[in-house]
C-alpha positions as CSV (number, residue, x, y, z in Angstrom):
1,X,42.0,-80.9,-56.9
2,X,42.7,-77.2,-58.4
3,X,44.6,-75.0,-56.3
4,X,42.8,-71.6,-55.9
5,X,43.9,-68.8,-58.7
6,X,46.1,-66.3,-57.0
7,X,45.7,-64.1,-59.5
8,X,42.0,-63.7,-59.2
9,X,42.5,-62.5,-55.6
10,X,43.3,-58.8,-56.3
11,X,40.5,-58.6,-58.9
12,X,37.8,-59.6,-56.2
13,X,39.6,-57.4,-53.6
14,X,39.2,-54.1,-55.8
15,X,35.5,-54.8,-56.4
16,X,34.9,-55.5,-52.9
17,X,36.6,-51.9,-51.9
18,X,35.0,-50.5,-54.6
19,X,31.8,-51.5,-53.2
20,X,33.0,-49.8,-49.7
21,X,34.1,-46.9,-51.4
22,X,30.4,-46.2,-53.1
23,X,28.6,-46.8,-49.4
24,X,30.9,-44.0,-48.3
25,X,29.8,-41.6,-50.6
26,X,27.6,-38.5,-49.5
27,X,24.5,-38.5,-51.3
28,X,23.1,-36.1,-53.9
29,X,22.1,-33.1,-52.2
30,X,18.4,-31.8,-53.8
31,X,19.1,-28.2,-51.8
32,X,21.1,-25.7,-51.8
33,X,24.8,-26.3,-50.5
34,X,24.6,-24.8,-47.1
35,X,27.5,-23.0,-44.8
36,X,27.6,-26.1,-42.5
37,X,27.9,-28.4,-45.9
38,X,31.1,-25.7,-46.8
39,X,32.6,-26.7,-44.3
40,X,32.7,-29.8,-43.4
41,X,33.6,-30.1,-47.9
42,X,36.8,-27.7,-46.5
43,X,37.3,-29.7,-43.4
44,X,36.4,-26.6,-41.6
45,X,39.4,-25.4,-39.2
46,X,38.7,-23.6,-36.6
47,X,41.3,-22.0,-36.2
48,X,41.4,-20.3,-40.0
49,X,39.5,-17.2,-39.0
50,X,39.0,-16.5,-42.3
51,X,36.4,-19.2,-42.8
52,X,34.8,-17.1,-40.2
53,X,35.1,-13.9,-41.7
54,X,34.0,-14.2,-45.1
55,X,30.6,-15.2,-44.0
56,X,30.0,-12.3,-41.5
57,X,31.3,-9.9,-44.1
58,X,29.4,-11.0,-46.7
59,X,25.7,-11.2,-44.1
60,X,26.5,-8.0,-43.2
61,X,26.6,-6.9,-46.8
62,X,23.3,-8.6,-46.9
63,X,22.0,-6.3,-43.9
64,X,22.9,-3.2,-46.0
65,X,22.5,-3.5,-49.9
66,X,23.0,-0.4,-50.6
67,X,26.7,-0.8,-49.9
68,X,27.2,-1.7,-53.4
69,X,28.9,-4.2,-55.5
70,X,32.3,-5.5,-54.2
71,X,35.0,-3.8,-55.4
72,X,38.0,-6.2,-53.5
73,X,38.5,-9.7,-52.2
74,X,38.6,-10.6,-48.4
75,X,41.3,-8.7,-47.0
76,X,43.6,-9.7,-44.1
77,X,44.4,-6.5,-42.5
78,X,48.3,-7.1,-41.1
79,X,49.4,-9.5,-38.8
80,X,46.0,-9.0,-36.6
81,X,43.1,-11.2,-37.0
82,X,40.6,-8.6,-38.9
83,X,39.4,-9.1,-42.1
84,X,38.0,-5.8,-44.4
85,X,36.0,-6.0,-48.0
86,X,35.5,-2.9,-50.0
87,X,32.2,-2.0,-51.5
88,X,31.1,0.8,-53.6
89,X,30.0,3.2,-51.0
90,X,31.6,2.0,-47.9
91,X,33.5,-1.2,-46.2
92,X,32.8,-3.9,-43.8
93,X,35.2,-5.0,-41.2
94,X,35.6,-7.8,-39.1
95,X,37.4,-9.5,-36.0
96,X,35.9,-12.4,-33.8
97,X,36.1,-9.6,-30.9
98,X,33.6,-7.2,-32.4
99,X,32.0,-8.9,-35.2
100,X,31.2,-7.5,-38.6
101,X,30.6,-3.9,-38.9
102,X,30.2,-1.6,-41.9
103,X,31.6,2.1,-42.0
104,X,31.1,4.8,-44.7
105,X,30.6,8.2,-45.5
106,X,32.4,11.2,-43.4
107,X,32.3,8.8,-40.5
108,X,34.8,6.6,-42.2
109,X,36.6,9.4,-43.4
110,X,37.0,10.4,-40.1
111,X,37.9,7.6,-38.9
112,X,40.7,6.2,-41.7
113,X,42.4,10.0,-41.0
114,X,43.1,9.5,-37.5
115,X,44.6,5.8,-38.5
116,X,41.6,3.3,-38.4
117,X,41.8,0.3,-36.8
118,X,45.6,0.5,-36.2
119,X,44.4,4.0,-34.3
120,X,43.6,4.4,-30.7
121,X,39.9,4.2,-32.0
122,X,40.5,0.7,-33.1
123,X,37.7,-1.2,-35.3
124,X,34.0,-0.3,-35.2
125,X,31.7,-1.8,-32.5
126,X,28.8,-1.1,-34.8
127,X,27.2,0.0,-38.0
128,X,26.8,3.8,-39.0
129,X,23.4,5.1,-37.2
130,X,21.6,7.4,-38.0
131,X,20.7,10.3,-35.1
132,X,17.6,10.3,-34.1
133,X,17.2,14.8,-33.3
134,X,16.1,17.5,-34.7
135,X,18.9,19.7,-36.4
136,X,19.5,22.6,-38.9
137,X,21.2,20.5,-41.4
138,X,20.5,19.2,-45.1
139,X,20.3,16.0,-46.5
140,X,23.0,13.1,-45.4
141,X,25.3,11.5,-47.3
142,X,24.3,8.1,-46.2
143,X,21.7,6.6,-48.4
144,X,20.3,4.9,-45.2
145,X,20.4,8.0,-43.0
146,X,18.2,11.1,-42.9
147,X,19.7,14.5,-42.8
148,X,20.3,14.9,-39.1
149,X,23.7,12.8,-39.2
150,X,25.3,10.3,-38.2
151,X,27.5,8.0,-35.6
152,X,29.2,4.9,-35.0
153,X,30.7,3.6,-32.2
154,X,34.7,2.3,-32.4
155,X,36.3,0.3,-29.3
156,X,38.4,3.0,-28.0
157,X,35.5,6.1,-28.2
158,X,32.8,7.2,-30.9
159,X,32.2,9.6,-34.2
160,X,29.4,11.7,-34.4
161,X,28.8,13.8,-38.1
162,X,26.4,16.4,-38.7
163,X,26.2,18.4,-41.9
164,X,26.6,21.5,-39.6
165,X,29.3,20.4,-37.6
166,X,30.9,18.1,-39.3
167,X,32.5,15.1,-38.5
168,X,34.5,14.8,-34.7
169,X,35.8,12.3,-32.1
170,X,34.8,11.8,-28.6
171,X,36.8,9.6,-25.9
172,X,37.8,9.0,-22.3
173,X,36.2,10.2,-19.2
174,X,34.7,12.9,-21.9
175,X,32.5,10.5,-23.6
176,X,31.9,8.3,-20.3
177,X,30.5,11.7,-19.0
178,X,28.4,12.3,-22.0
179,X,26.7,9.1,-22.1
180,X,25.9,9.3,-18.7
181,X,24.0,12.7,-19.3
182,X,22.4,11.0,-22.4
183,X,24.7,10.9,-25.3
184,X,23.5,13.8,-28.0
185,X,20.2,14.0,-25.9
186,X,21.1,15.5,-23.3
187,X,21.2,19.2,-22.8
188,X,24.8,19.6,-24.3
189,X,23.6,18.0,-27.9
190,X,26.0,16.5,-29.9
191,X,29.6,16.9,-30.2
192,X,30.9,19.8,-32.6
193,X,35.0,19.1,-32.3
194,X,37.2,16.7,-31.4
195,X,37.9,15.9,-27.6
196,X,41.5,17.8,-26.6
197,X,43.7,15.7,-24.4
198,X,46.4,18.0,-22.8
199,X,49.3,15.5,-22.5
200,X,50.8,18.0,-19.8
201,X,48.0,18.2,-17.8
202,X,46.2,15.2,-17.9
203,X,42.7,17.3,-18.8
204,X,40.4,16.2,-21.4
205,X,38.2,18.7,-22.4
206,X,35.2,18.3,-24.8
207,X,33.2,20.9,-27.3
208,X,29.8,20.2,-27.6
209,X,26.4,22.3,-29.3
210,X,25.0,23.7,-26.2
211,X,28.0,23.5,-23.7
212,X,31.8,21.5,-22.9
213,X,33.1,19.0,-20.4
214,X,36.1,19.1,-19.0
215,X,38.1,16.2,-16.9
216,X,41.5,15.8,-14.8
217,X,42.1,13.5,-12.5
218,X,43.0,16.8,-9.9
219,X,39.5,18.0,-10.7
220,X,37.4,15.2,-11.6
221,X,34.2,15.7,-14.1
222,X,33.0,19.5,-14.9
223,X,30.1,19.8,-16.6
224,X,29.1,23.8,-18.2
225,X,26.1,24.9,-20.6
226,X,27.3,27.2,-22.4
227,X,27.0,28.0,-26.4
228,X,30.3,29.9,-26.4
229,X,31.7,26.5,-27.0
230,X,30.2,25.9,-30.2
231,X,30.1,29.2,-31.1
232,X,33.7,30.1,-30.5
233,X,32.3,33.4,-29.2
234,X,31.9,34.1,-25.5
235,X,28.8,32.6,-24.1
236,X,25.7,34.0,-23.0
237,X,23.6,32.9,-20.0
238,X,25.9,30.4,-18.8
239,X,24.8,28.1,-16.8
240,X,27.8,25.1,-14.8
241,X,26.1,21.6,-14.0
242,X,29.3,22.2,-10.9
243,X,31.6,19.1,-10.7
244,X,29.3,15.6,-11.0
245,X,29.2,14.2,-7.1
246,X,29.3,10.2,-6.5
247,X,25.5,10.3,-5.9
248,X,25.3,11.7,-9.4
249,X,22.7,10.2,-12.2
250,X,21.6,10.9,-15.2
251,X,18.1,12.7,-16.1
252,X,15.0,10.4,-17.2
């Protein structure tokens, strides 16, 4: 009787795990590669937040074409979890926290002088929008945006830009005020320079078209129509809201 061939063993063995090997491959896809089949071909990590970025970025691009070609890569911005990419005429940003968000024009400008995200403003909350009132000004700079200006809003307070007025930056217990009259629809229209916090005093006083508002913890909320504000000249037919009461509210 023969004795089995040793030797032949490890030829039949490869064949057989060959034949494993094939049942294992994925199929020929006949679609498009999709995000979900990027990653699981990466061995998506959760924890990589830059997996997570670059597609955001790169919808929110898609939301706004006229941002233009790309002109860097995906950037990490520090040691903090936010991701930026530069386009022609503007940038988008990103952080899991606030999603992706595009900035541009004075806005941005504004914005990146005060610091940007590393600023008290900190990263946008959402796109550039365009304000929706009537005004004296020209044409916009945004190609999206008409010429009444623009605003975005940032986690630590807001923008606003008008050709007239320019760009400026309202926060605190100024802007919580302000919104609660109806943000640059209510009677003190938008804002026309930045909000002034005196560090000695604790006040925060805001300049705004058609009046100001003024806040300290000693004093709580004052509220004055009054275009000497935007005018820099003394006003005419003034008119003070008085200090906002608990029961206070907001008109329809």
């Amino acid at each position: 009787m023969h004795e089995p061939n040793d030797r032949m063993t490890p030829h039949r063995d490869i064949g057989q795990a060959r034949q494993a090997q094939a049942g294992l491959l994925p199929k020929r896809l006949d679609r498009a590669v999709s995000w979900s089949d990027f990653r699981t071909a990466v061995r998506y990590d959760p924890a990589n937040r830059m997996l997570l970025a670059v597609p955001a970025i790169s919808a929110k691009r898609a939301e706004h074409p006229w941002l233009g070609e790309a002109v860097t890569v995906h950037t990490r911005m520090g040691d903090a979890e936010v991701y930026r990419r530069e386009y022609e005429h503007g940038a988008v940003y990103w952080s899991e926290r606030t999603g992706a968000h595009e900035v541009h024009g004075e806005i941005a400008a504004r914005w990146r002088a005060v610091g940007a995200e590393r600023s008290f403003l900190g990263l946008p909350t959402t796109d550039v929008q365009r304000l929706l009132i009537d005004t004296d000004a020209a044409a916009d700079d945004a190609p999206h945006a008409g010429g009444s200006g623009g605003f975005a809003h940032f986690r630590g307070g807001s923008v606003y830009w008008t050709p007239r007025h320019g760009a400026a930056i309202v926060h605190g217990m100024v802007r919580d005020i302000w919104a609660l009259l109806g943000w640059e629809r209510s009677p003190l229209g938008v804002p026309v320079a930045d909000v002034v916090d005196d560090r000695a005093t604790g006040a925060m006083s805001g300049c705004f078209e058609h009046g100001s508002i003024t806040w300290s913890a000693a004093r709580g909320p004052e509220v004055a129509l009054d275009a000497g504000c935007a005018t820099g000249e003394p006003g005419v037919d003034h008119e003070s809201l008085d200090r906002l009461h608990s029961g206070f509210a907001p008109r329809a």
